[in-house]
C-alpha positions in Angstrom: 0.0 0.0 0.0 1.3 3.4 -1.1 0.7 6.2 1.8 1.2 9.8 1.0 2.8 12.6 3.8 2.5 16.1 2.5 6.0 18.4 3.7 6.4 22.3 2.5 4.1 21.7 -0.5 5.5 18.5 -2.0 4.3 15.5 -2.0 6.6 12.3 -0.9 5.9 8.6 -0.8 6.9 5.6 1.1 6.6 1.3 0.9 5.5 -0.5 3.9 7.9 -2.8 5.0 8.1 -5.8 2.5 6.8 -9.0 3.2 9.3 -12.1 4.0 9.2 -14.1 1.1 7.5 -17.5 1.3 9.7 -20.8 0.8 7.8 -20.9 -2.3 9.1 -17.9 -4.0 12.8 -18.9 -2.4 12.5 -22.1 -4.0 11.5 -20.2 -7.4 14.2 -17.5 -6.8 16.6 -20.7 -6.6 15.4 -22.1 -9.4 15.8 -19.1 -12.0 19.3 -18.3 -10.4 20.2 -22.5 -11.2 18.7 -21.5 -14.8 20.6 -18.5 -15.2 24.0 -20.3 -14.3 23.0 -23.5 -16.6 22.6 -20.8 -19.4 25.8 -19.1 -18.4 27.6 -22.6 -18.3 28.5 -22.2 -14.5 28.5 -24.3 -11.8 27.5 -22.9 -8.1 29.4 -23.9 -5.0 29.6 -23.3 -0.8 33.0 -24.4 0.9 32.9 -24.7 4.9 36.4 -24.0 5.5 36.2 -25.5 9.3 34.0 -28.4 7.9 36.3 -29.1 4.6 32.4 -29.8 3.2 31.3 -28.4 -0.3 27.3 -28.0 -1.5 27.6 -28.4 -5.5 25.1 -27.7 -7.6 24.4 -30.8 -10.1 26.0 -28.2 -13.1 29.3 -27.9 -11.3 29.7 -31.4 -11.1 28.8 -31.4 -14.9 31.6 -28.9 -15.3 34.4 -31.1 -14.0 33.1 -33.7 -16.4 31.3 -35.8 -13.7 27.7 -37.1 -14.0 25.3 -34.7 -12.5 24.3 -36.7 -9.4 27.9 -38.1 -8.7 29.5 -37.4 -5.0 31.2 -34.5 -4.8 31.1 -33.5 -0.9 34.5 -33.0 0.7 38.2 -30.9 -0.6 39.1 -34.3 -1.2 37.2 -34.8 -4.1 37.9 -31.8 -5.6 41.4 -32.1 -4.9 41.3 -35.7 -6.3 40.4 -34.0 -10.0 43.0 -31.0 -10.2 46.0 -31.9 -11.9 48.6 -32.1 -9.4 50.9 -29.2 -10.7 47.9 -26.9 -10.3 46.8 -28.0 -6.9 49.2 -25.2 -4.9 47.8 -22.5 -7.8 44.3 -23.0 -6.4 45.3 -23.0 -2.6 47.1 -19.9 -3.0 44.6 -18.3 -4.8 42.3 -19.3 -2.1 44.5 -18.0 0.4 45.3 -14.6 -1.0 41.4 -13.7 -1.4 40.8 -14.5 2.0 43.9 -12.4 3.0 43.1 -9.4 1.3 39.1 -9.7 1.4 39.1 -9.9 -2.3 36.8 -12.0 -5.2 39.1 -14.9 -6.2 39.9 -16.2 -9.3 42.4 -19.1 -10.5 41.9 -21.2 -13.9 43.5 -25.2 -13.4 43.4 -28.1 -15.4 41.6 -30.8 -14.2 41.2 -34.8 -15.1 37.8 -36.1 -16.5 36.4 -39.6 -16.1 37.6 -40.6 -20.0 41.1 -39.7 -19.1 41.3 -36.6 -20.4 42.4 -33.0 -19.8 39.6 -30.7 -19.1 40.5 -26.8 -17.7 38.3 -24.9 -14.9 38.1 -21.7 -13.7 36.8 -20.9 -10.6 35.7 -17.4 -9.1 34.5 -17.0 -5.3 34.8 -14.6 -2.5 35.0 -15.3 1.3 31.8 -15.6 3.6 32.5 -13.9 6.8 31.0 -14.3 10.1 32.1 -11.6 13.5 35.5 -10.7 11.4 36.2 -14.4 10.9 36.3 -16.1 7.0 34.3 -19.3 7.8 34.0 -20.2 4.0 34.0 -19.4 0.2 31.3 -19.2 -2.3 31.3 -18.7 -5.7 31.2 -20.6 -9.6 32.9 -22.5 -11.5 33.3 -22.3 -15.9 34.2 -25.1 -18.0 37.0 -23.1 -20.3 38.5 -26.4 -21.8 37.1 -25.5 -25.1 38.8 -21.6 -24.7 41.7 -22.9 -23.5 42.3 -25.6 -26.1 41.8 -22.9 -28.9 44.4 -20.4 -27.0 47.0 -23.4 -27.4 46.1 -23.9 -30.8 46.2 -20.3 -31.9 49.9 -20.2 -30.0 50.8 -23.5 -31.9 50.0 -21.7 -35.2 51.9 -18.6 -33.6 55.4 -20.9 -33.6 54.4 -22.8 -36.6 53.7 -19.3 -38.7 57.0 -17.9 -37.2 59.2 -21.1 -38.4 57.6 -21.0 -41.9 58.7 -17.2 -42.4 61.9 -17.9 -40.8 62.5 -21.2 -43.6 61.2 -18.7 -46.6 63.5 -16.1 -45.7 66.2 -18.1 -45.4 65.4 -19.4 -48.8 65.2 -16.4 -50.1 68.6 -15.3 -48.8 70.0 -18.5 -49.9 68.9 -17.9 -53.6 69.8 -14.5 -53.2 73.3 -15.2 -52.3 73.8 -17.6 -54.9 72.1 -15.9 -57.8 74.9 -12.7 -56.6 77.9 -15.4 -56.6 76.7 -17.1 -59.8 75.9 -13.7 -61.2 72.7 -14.9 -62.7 70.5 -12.5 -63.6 68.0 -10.3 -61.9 65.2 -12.2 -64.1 66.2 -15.6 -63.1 65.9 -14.6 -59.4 62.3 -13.1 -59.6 61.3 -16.5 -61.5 62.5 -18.4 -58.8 60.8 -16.2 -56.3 57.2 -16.7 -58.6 57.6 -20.7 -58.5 58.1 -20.5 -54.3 55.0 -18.0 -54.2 53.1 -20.8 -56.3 53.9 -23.4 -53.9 53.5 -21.5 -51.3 49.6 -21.0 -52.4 49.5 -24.2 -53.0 50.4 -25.1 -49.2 48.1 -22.7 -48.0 44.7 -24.2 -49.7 46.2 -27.1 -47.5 46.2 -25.1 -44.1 50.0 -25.8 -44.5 49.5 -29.6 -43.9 51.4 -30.7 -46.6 51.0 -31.5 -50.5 51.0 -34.2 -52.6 53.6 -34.7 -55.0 51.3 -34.6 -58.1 49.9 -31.3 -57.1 53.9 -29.7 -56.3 54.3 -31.0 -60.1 51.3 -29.6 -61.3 51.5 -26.4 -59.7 55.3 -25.6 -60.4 55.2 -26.2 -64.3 52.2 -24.3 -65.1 53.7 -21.6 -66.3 55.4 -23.4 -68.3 53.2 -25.4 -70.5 51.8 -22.2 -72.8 48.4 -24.1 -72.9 49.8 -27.3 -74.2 50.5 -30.9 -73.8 54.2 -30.1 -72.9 53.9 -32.2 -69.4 53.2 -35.4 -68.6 53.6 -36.7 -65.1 52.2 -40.3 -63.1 53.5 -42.2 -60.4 51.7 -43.4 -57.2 50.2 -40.8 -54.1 53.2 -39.2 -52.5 52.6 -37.2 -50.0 55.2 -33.9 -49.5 55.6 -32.2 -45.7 56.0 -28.6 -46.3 60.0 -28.1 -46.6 59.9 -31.0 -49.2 57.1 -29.4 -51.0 59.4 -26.5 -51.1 62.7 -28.5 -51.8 61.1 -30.7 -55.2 59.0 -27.3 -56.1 62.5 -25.3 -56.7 64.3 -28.5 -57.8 61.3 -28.6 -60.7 61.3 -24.9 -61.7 64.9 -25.3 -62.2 64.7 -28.1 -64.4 61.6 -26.7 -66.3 63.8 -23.3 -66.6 66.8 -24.7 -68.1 64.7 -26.6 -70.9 62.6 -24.1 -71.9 66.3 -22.1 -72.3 67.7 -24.9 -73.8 66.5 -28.4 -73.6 62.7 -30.1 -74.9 60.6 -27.0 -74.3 62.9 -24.8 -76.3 61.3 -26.1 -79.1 57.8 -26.8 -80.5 57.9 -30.5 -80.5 59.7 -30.7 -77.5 57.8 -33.1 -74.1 59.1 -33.6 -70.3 58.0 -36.6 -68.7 57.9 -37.2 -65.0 57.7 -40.3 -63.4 58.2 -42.0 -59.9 57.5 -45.1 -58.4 58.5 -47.1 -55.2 61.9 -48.7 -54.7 62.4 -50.1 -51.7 62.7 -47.7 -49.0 63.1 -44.5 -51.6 61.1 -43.1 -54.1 62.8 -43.2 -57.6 62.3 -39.6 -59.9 63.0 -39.3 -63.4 62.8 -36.7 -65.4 63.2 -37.0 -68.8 62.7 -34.6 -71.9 62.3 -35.7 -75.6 62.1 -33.9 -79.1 64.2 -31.1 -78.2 68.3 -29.8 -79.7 70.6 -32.7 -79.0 72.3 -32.3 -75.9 76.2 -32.0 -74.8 77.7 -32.3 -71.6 78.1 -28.9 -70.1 81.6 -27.5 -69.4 80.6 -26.4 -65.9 78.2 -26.9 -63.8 75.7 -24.0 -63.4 73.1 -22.3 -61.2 70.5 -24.8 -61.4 72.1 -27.7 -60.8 73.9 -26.7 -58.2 70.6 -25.8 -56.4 69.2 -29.2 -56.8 71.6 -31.6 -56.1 72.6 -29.3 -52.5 69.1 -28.6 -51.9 67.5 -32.0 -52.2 70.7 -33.6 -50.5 70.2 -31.1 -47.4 66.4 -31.4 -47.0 65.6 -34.5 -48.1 69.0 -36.2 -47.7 68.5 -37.2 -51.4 70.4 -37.9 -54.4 70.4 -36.1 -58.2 72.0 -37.6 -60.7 72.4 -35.9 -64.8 72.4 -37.7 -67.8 73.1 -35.8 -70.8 71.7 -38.0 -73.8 71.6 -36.8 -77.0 67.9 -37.4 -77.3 67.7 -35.1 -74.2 68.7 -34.1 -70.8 67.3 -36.2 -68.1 67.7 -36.6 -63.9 67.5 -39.3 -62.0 66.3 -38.6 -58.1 66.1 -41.0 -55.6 63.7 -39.8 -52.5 64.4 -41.5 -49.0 61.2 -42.3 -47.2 60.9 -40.5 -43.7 58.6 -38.2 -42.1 59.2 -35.7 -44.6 58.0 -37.9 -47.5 55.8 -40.7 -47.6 53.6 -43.0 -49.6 49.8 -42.9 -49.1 47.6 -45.8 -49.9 45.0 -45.6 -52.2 
């Protein structure tokens, strides 16, 4: 009921006293607030420090991975799912709120019933009673999810910072040599293009990897002026970045020195590339037809320089040169390993 008390002209209003709520509306008050942390993801919690006792609601047990109606009573069983390193990172927490009357806050990893990690973070404030901290209450978050994405973004972090580090390298390293070679300026922007094409071609892949018939593809492109010039089989290799790289440089050297002056300097001129399984290797061979005849060189240049060092320190490979009269042709064997590897299909 609203009463009215007139004072100097104005007019001012006051509540009666409110009624004490009925165990009714408590329980309904208690409901929506168990709602409102479901919808939030949070678990609610009461510790009695004297007691060592905890009141869970069924969520927070849900957050620590356990069935809703599992036991969860005493600072045993909590302790009993923090990971061990993270069991003096909670207490402290704990203590340092209570010290400085302040909300607490700690994130830990705990372990869930299938044997996995799961990670936590907890928020609570002290319950005092005549100047005395008796107890804590507060919620708890399941953040595995965030926390698993942080560590994946980081991963990526390490993993983008290596792959810049490797491609500047690479760029240094033809740098330098295209200088001590004194190659020209051209020749060194064309090698540039063919690692920007692989490196396109290794980020449609989320920079998993490549297969070998896709490095091939993609590094003599350019190169087949919208012709047959290329032909290319051999079983499902699959390339870890570096090697994807390594045979994608190897190629564009190979395809640059015949169109100068091997099979694609001339109309009627073909490359075929072909691999297969020997053993523990894969065997390479490139081989051009219907080009100029071919003569030994009297020094070895640039390119092959590049492959036969490159392939040997990535790969720990092999190139060898055959210079037939019917055309020049290379003979690479590829070691198995983690780098390299043969799929099934």
């Amino acid at each position: 009921m609203l009463r009215k008390s007139v004072r100097s002209g104005l007019s001012m209003t006051r509540r009666d006293e409110p009624e004490e709520p009925s165990r009714d509306d408590l329980r309904q008050n208690e409901r929506q607030l168990e709602y409102a942390l479901r919808a939030g993801r949070m678990g609610s919690w009461q510790y009695d420090f004297a007691a060592r006792r905890f009141q869970t609601s069924e969520y927070c047990r849900v957050v620590f991975g356990l069935p809703p109606d599992h036991p969860f009573d005493s600072i045993e069983d909590l302790l009993a799912l923090i990971h061990p390193d993270d069991v003096a990172l909670r207490q402290a927490a704990v203590d340092r709120a209570v010290a400085k009357d302040e909300e607490m806050e700690v994130e830990y990893r705990t372990f869930r019933p299938d044997g996995s990690i799961g990670w936590v973070l907890a928020r609570g404030r002290a319950v005092w009673r005549d100047g005395v901290a008796v107890g804590m209450t507060g919620i708890s978050l399941d953040i595995t999810e965030r926390r698993q994405a942080e560590e994946r973004q980081q991963l990526l972090i390490h993993e983008l910072n290596h792959r810049v580090k490797n491609t500047l390298a690479t760029v240094q390293s033809l740098a330098m040599q295209t200088t001590a070679s004194q190659d020209s300026g051209e020749n060194f922007l064309d090698r540039l293009r063919a690692l920007a094409r692989v490196h396109d071609l290794l980020s449609e892949a989320a920079w998993e990897g490549a297969s070998l018939h896709d490095v091939v593809r993609r590094t003599l492109e350019p190169y087949s002026e919208g012709g047959d010039r290329f032909a290319a089989d051999g079983p499902n290799v699959r390339l870890l970045p570096n090697a994807a790289v390594t045979l994608n440089m190897a190629f564009h050297e190979l395809a640059t020195n015949a169109t100068k002056y091997g099979a694609l300097s001339t109309a009627t001129g073909r490359v075929d590339i072909a691999w297969r399984a020997d053993g523990d290797v894969v065997a390479l061979d490139w081989r051009e037809s219907g080009g100029p005849a071919v003569d030994p060189p009297d020094r070895r240049g640039f390119g092959s320089r590049l492959i036969e060092r490159g392939l040997a320190h990535e790969l720990g490979s092999e190139a060898r040169f055959a210079y037939r009269p019917e055309g020049l042709s290379c003979h690479i064997r590829l070691p198995l390993s983690g780098k390299l590897s043969l799929v099934a299909t």
